[in-house]
TORMAR-564483 format. One line per field, with one value per residue (C-alpha): residue number from 0; z, x, y. Coordinates in Angstrom, 3 decimals. Each point is the difference from the previous one (the first is absolute). Layout:
% residues N
nr NUM  ...;
up Z  ...;
east X  ...;
north Y  ...;
//
This chain:
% residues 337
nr 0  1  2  3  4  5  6  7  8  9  10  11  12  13  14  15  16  17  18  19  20  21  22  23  24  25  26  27  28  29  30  31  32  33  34  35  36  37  38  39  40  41  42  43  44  45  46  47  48  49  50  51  52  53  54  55  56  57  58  59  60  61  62  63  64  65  66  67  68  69  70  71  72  73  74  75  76  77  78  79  80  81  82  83  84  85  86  87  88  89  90  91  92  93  94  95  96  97  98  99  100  101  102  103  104  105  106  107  108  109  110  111  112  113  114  115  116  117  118  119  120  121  122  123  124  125  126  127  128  129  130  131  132  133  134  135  136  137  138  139  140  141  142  143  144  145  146  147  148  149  150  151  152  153  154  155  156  157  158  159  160  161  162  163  164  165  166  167  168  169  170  171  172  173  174  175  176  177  178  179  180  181  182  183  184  185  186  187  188  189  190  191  192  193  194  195  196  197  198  199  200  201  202  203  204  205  206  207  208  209  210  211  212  213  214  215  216  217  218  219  220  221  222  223  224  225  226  227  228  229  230  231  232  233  234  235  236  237  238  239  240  241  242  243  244  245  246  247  248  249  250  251  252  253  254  255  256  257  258  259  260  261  262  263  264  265  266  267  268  269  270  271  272  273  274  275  276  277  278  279  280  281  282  283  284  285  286  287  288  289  290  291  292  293  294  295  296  297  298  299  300  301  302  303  304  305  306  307  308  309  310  311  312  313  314  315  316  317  318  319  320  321  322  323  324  325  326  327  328  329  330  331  332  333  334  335  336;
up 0.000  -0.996  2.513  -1.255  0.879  1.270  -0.339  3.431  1.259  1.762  -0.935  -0.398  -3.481  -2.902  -3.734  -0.202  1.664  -1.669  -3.262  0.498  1.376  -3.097  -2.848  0.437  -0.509  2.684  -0.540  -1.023  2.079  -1.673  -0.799  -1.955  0.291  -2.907  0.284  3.754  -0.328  1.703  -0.484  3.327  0.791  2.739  1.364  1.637  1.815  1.035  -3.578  -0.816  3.601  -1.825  -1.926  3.105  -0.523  -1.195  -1.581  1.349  2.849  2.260  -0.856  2.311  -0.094  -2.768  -0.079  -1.717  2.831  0.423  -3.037  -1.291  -2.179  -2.211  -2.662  -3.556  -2.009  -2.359  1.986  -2.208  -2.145  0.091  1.030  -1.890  0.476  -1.869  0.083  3.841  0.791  -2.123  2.011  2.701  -1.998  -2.006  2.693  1.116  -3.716  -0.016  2.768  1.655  3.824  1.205  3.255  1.744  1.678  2.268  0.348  3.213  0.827  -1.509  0.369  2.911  -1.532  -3.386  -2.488  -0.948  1.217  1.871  -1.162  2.776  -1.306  0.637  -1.886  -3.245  -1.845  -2.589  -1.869  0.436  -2.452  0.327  -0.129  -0.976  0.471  0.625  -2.217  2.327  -0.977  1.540  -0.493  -1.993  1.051  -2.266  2.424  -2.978  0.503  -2.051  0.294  2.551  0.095  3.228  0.416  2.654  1.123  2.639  1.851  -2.015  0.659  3.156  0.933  3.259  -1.002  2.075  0.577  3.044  0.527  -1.621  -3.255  -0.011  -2.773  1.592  1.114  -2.173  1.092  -2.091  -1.322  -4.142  -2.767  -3.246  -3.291  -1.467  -2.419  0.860  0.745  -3.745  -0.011  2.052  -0.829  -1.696  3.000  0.718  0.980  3.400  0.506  0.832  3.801  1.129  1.063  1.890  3.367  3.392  2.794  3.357  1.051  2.226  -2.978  -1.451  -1.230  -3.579  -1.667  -2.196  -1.802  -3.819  -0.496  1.564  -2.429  -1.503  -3.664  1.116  1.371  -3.379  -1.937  2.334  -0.473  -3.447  0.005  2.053  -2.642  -2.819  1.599  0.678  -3.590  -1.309  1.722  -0.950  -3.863  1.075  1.330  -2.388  -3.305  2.282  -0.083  3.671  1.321  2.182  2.352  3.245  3.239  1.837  3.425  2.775  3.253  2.476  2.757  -1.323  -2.987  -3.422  -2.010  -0.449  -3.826  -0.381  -3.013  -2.410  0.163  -2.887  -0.169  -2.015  2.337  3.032  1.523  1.276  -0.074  1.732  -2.140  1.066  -1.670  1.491  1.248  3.283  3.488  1.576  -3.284  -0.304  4.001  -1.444  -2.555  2.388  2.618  -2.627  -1.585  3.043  0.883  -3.760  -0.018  2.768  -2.245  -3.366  -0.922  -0.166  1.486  0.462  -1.446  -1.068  -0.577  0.905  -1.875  0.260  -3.686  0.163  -3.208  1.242  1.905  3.323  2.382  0.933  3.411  -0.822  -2.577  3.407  2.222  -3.209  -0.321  3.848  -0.570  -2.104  -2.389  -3.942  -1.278  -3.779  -0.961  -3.655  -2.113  -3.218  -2.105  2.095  3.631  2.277  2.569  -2.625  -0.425  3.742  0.655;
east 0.000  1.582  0.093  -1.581  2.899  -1.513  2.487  0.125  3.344  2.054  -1.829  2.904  -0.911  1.440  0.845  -1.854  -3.141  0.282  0.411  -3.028  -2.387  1.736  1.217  3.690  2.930  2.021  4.018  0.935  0.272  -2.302  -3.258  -2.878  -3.904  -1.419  -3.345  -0.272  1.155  3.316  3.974  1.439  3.684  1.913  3.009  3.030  2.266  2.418  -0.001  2.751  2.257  2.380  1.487  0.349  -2.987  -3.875  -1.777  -3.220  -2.077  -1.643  2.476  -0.086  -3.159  0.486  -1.840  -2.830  -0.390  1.030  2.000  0.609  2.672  -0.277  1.945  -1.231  -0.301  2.971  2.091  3.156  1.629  -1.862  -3.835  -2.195  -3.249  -1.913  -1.538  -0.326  1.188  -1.934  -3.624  1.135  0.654  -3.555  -1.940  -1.179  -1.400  -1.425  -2.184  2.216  1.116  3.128  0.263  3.309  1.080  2.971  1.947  -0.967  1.345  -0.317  -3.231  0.616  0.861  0.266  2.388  -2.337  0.328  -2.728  -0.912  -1.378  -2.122  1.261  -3.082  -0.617  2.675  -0.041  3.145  1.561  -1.528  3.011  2.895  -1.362  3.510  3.990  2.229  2.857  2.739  -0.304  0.926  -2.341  -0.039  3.037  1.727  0.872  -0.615  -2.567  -2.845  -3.414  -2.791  -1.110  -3.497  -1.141  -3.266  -2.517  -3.066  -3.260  -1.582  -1.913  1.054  2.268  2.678  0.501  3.987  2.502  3.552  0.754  -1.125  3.066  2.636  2.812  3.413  2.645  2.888  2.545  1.197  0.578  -0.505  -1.290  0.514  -3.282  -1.955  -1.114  -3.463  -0.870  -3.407  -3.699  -2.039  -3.161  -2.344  -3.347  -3.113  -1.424  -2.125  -4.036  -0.555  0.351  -2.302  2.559  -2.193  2.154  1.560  0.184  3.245  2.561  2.246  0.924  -2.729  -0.369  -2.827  2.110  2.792  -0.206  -3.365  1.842  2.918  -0.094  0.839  2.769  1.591  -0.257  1.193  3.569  0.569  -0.250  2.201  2.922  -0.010  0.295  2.484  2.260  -0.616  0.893  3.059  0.870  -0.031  1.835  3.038  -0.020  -0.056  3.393  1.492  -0.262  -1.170  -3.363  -1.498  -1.432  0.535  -2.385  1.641  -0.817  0.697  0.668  -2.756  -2.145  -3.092  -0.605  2.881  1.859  -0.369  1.176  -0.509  2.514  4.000  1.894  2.818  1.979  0.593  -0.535  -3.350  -3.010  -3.278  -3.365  -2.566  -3.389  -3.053  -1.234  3.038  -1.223  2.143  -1.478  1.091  3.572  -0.094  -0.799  2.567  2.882  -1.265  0.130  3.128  1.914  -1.582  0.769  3.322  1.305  -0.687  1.082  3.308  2.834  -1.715  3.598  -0.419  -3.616  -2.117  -3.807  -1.997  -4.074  -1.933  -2.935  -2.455  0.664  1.863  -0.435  0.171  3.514  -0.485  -0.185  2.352  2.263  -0.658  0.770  3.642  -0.058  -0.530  2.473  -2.644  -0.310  -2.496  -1.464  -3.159  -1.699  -0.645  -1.517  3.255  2.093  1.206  1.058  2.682  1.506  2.797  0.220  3.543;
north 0.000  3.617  2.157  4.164  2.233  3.262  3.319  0.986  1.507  -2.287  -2.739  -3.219  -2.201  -2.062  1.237  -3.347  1.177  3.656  -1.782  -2.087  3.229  2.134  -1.802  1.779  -2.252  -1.594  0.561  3.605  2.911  1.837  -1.965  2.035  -2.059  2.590  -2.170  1.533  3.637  -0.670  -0.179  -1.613  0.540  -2.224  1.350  -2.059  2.438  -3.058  -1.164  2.449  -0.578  -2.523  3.581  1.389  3.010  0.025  2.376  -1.501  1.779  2.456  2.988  3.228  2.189  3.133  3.192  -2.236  -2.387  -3.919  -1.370  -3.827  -0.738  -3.202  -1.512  -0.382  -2.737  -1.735  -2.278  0.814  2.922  3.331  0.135  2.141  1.750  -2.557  -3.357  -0.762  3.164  2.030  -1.794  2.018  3.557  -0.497  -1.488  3.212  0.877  -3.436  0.083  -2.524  -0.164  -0.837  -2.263  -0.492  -2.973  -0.722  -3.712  -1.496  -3.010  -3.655  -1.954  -2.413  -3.543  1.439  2.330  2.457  3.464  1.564  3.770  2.731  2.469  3.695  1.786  2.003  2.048  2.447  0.529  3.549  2.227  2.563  -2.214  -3.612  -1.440  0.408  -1.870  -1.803  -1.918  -3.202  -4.047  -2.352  -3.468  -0.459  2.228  2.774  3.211  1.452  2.959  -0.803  1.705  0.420  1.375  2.283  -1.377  2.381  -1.417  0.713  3.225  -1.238  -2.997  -0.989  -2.707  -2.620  0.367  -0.682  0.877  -2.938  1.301  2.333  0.120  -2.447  1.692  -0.352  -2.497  1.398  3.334  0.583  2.007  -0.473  2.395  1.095  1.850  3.716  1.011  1.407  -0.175  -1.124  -2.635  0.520  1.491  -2.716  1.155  -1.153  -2.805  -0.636  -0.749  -2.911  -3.020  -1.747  -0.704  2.315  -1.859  2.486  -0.355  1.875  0.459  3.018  1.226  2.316  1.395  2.418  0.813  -1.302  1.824  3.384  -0.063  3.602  0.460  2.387  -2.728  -2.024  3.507  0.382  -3.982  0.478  3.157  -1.700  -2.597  2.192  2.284  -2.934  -1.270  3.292  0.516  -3.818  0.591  3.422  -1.782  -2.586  2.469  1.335  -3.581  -0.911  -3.721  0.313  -2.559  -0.009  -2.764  -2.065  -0.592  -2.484  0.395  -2.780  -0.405  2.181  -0.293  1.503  1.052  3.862  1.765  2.730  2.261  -0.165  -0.477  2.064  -3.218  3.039  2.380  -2.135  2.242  -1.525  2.293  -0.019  1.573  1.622  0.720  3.244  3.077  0.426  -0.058  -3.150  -2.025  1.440  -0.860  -3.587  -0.297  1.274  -2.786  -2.568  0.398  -0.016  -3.418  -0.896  0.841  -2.025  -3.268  0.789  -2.154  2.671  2.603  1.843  3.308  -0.741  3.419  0.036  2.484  0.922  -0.255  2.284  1.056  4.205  2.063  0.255  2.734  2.203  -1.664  -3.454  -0.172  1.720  -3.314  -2.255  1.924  -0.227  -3.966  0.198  -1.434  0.731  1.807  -1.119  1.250  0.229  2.583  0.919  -0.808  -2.580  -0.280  2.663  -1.269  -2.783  -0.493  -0.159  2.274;
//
């Protein structure tokens, strides 16, 4: 007799049992059941401990609210935003929902894997997903996609401490592509008719739905600043690339910018020429800096889209910070003396 899995957050089941109530499949990570409305994901922070770091799980709260981070689709070489992947970028525009599940164990006596329900997700309609550089199961190195999922517009997920992106139990770097441009914004989904557990969890009835399109406008600005300044250098012959840094005992990885391999100066660019972003940049480049391999004699320089005011461009010199910011026929501030 099958057994009617009911949605409820926190609620312990089978892919078995989900794929008998839904019609999804049963072995990858990200299943869609198109006949029910639904794309299912099921996330296995540990999965990636054997590299020593995970992209997988409950990443640090954002001015948005709670964030989970989960790994695409395409076991080896680069992933791309389609097939698998692309169910979760279009299941907003489909009508679809998206229901995250966590691994939980092993069925006693058994091999399977049992899945806990965390709740309803939407994927981030500002920045769908950050491009890492991480191991496939071949252990190479190759580009992940690594999607930023949010708790439906009011729903309360069902997630513990446990649900945390894993520490990371060694320290490395990896050489990777620049941020040149966003991925194609998604719209946000239909509420949901996943059924509400109460629980003492965190709970969040915001966030996605609040996401102001000035917030989508200055992501997309960054981006094309950076991609500017990018085909800039490279019309002037220098080598370009960015880092992706991890950082024993701690989650997530570090990305900064963009590294000019030329001239040996890393920069932080910002969207929007305001005090409290310039602030930001200084902060992270000095954390930056620290890790990158031969950082003897390594200059740090801000990328901004205009001039900013006498005062802060005083603290930057103070910082002993560059200053690069665009203008209507190059780059002001480049080549940095």
């Amino acid at each position: 007799m099958t057994t009617t899995v009911d949605l409820v957050p926190g609620v312990v089941t089978t892919r078995e049992a989900l794929a008998a109530t839904y019609g999804c499949g049963t072995f990858q990570g990200i299943e869609p059941a198109d006949a029910a409305g639904k794309v299912f994901v099921f996330s296995d922070p540990s999965a990636g401990e054997e590299y020593g770091y995970t992209f997988d799980g409950r990443a640090e709260d954002d001015e948005f609210g709670p964030l989970y981070l989960y790994t695409g689709a395409g076991a080896n070489g680069p992933q791309k935003p389609s097939g698998r992947n692309g169910s979760l970028l279009t299941a907003a525009e489909k009508g679809r929902e998206i229901h995250l599940f966590v691994a939980h164990g092993k069925v006693p006596g058994g091999g399977a894997m049992r899945q806990r329900y965390i709740g309803q997700m939407v994927v981030d309609p500002v920045k769908p997903y950050d491009v890492h550089r991480g191991p496939g199961k071949d252990g190479v190195m190759r580009d992940a996609l690594v999607f930023r999922l949010r708790p439906a517009p009011g729903t309360s997920p069902a997630w513990t401490d446990a649900d945390s992106q894993l520490p990371a139990s060694k320290s490395g770097f990896e050489i990777a592509d620049p941020l040149v441009q966003v991925p194609k914004q998604i719209v946000l989904p239909k509420q949901s008719g996943a059924k509400v557990k109460k629980t003492e969890q965190h709970s969040v009835t915001e966030s996605v739905a609040d996401i102001q399109a000035s917030q989508r406008k200055v992501l997309y600005r960054e981006a094309e600043l950076v991609a500017a300044f990018v085909e800039h250098l490279t019309a002037a012959g220098h080598k370009t690339h960015s880092f992706e840094f991890v950082i024993e005992g701690e989650p997530g990885t570090l990305t900064p910018d963009l590294y000019d391999a030329t001239d040996h100066v890393l920069f932080e660019a910002k969207g929007l020429t305001t005090r409290a972003n310039v602030r930001m940049a200084i902060g992270q480049l000095a954390d930056y800096r620290r890790h990158v391999p031969g950082n003897n004699g390594l200059r740090v320089a801000v990328l901004l889209p205009s001039e900013p005011t006498a005062d802060v461009q005083k603290l930057l010199a103070e910082q002993n910070v560059a200053l690069v910011y665009q203008t209507d026929d190059g780059f002001a501030g480049w080549p940095i003396a």
